[in-house]
C-alpha positions as CSV (number, residue, x, y, z in Angstrom):
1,X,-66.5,-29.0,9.3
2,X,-63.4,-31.0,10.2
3,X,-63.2,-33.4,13.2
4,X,-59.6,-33.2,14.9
5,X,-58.9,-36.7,14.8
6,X,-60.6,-39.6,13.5
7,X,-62.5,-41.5,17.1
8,X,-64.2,-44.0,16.3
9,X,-63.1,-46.8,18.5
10,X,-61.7,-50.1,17.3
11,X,-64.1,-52.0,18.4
12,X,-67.2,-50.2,17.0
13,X,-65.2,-50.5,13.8
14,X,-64.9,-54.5,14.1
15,X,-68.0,-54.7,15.8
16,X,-69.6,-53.1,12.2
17,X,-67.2,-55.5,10.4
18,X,-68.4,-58.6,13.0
19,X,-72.2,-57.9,12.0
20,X,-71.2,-57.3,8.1
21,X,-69.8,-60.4,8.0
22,X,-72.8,-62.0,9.8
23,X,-75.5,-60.3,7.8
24,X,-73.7,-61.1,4.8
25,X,-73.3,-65.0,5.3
26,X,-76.7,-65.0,6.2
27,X,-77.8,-63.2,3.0
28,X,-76.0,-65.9,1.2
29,X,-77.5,-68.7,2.7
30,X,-81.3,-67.9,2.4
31,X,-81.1,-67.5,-1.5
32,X,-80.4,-71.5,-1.5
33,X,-81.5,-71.1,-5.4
34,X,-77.6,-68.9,-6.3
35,X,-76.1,-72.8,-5.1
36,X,-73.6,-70.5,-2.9
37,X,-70.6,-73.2,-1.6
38,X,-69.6,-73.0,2.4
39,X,-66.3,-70.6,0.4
40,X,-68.8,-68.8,-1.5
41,X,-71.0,-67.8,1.5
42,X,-67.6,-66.9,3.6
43,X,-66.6,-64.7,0.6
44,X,-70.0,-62.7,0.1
45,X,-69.8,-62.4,4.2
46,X,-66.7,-60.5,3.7
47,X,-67.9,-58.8,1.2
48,X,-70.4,-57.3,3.0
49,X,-68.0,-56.4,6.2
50,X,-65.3,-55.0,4.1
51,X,-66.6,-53.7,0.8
52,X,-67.9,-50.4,2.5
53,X,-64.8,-49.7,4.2
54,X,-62.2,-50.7,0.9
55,X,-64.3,-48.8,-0.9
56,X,-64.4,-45.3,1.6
57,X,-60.7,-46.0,1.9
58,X,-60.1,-46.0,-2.0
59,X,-62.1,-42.6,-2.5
60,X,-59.9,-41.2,0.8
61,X,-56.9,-42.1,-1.2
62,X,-56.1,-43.7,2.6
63,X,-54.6,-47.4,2.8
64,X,-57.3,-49.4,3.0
65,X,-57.6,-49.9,6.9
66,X,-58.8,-53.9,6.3
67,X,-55.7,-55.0,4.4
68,X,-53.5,-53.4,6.7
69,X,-55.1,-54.7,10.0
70,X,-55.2,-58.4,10.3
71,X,-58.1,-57.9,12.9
72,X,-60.7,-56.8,10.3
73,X,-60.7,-60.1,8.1
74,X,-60.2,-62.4,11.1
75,X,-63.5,-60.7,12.7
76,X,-65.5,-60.4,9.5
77,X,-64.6,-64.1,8.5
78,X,-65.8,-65.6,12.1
79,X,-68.8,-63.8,12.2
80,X,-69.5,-65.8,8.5
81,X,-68.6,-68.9,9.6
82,X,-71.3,-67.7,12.5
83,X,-73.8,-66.7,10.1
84,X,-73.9,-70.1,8.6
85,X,-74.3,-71.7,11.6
86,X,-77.3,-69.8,12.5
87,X,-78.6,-69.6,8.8
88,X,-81.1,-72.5,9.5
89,X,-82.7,-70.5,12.3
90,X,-82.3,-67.0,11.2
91,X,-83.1,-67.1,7.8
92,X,-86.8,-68.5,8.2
93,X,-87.8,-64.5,9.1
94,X,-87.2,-62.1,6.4
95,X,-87.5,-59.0,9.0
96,X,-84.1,-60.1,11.1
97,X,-82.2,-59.9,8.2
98,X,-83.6,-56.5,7.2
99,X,-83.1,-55.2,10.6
100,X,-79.6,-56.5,10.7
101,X,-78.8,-54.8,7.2
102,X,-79.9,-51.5,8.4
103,X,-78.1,-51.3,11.6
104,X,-75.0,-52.7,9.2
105,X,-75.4,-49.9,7.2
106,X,-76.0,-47.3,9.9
107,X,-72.5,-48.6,11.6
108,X,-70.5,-48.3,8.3
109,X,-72.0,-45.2,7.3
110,X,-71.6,-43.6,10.4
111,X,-67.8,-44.4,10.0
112,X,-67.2,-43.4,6.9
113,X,-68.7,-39.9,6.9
114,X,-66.7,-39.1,10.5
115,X,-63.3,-40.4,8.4
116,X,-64.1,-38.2,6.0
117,X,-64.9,-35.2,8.1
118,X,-61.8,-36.1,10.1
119,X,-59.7,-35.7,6.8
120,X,-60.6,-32.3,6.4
121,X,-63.3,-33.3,3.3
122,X,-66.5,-30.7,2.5
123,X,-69.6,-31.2,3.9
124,X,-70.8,-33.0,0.2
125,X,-67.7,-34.9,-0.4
126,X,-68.4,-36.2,3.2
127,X,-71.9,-36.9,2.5
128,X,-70.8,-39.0,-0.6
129,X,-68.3,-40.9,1.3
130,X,-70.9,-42.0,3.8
131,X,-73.1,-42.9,1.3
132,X,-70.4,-45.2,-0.2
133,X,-69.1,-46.7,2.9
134,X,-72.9,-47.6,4.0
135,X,-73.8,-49.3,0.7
136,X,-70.6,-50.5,-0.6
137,X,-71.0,-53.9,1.0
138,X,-74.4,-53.8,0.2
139,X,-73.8,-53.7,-4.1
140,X,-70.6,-55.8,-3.7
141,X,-73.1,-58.2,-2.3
142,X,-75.4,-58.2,-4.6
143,X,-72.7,-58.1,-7.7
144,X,-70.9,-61.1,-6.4
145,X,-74.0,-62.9,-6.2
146,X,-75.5,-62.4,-9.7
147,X,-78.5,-60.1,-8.2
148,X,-80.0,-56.9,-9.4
149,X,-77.9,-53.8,-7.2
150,X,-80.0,-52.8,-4.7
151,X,-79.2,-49.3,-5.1
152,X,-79.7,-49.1,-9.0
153,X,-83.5,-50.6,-9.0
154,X,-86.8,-49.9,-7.1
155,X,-86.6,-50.3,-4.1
156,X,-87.0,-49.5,-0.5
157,X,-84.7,-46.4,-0.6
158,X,-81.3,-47.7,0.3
159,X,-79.0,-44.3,-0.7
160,X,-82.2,-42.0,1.2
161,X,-81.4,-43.8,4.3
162,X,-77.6,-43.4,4.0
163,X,-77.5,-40.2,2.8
164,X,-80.1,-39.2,5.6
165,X,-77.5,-41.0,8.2
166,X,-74.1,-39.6,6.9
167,X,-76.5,-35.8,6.5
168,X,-77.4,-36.2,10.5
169,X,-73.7,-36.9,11.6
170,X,-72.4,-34.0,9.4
171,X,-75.1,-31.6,10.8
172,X,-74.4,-32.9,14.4
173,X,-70.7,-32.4,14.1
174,X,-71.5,-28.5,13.3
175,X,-73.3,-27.9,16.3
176,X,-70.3,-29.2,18.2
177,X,-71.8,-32.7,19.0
178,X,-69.1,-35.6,20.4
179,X,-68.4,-37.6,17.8
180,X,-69.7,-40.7,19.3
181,X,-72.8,-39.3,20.0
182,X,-73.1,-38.3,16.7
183,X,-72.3,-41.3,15.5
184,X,-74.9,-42.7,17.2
185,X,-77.4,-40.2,16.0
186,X,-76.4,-40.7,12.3
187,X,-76.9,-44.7,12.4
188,X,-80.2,-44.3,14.2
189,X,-81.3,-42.4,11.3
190,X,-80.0,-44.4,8.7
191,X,-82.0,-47.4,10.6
192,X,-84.6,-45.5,11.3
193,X,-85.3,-44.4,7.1
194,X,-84.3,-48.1,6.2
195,X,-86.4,-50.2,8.3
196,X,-89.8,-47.0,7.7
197,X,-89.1,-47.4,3.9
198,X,-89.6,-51.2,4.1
199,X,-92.7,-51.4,6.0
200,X,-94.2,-49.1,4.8
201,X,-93.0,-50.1,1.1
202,X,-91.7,-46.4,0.5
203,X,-89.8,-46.2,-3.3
204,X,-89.0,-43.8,-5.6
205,X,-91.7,-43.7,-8.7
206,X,-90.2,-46.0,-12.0
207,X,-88.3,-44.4,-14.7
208,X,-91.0,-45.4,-17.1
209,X,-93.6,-43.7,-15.0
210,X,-92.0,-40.1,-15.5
211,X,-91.8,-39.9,-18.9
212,X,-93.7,-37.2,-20.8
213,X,-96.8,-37.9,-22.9
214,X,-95.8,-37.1,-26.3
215,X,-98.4,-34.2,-28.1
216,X,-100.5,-36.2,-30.5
């Protein structure tokens, strides 16, 4: 299902880049045991508010919207210097960070899988870009800092909720939906999975634990 033009506004995009950059900082700052520098923390922050999008834009064979447009960095890198202003306060709860990244993800998946529609891509391919552009930030995050890749490990379903996201807006879109709506619809979702996954510690089963008994 192709969308005519690519609508999301601007400043939903920076706004997604604005809390990126925020949750990322943030994120840097609690794990005070990495040693992160005030550079290192303004870097991961970026990484975070950018990586999703770079990364959608790469598999769109598109320029990649945050080079081009000065206004991307310059939000993303405030909203860092923000986050470690704020780290002292914010960063004593582990649940305002965790709402923060879902809604992050929600945003940048939302984005990327109307992009992709917009482009003329499949329903799948769409689905897949989502997915990337919701955890993008996320795994360059978590490579930059030395951590086990969310995605990759157990955890509290990271792809489920973007896929679940990027699925809504695509199904939304059929039925004729306005865009922003289902926008909104689609990070809802992706919050929604996210933040039920971590409370109530929802995970896929281990590799180990799904291996077959061998005949004795």
């Amino acid at each position: 299902m192709r969308v005519a033009t690519f609508e999301i506004p601007l400043g939903i995009e920076l706004l997604a880049a604005a809390l990126g950059g925020l949750q990322g900082a943030l994120f840097a700052a609690a794990h005070r045991d990495r040693r992160v520098d005030v550079l290192g923390v303004v870097i991961i922050g970026l990484s975070v508010a950018l990586g999703g999008s770079l990364l959608r834009d790469v598999v769109l064979d598109q320029p990649p919207v945050v080079i081009w447009a000065n206004s991307y960095l310059l939000v993303a890198a405030s909203a860092a210097v923000l986050g470690m202003t704020l780290q002292q306060t914010l960063t004593r709860a582990e649940w305002p960070l965790t709402v923060l990244d879902a809604i992050v993800m929600g945003l940048f998946g939302a984005i990327a899988t109307s992009k992709a529609l917009s482009l003329g891509v499949g329903d799948v391919g769409a689905l897949v870009v989502g997915v990337i552009g919701s955890i993008g930030g996320g795994v360059l995050r978590d490579i930059l800092m030395n951590r086990p890749v969310s995605v990759l490990h157990v955890g509290t379903l990271y792809a489920v909720a973007a896929a679940a996201g990027a699925a809504a807006l695509i199904v939304l879109v059929a039925l004729s939906t306005p865009i922003l709506i289902a926008g909104a619809g689609s990070a809802t979702v992706t919050v929604a999975v996210r933040l039920a996954a971590v409370r109530r510690d929802w995970t896929f089963p281990e590799q180990g634990s799904m291996r077959l008994r061998r005949r004795s």
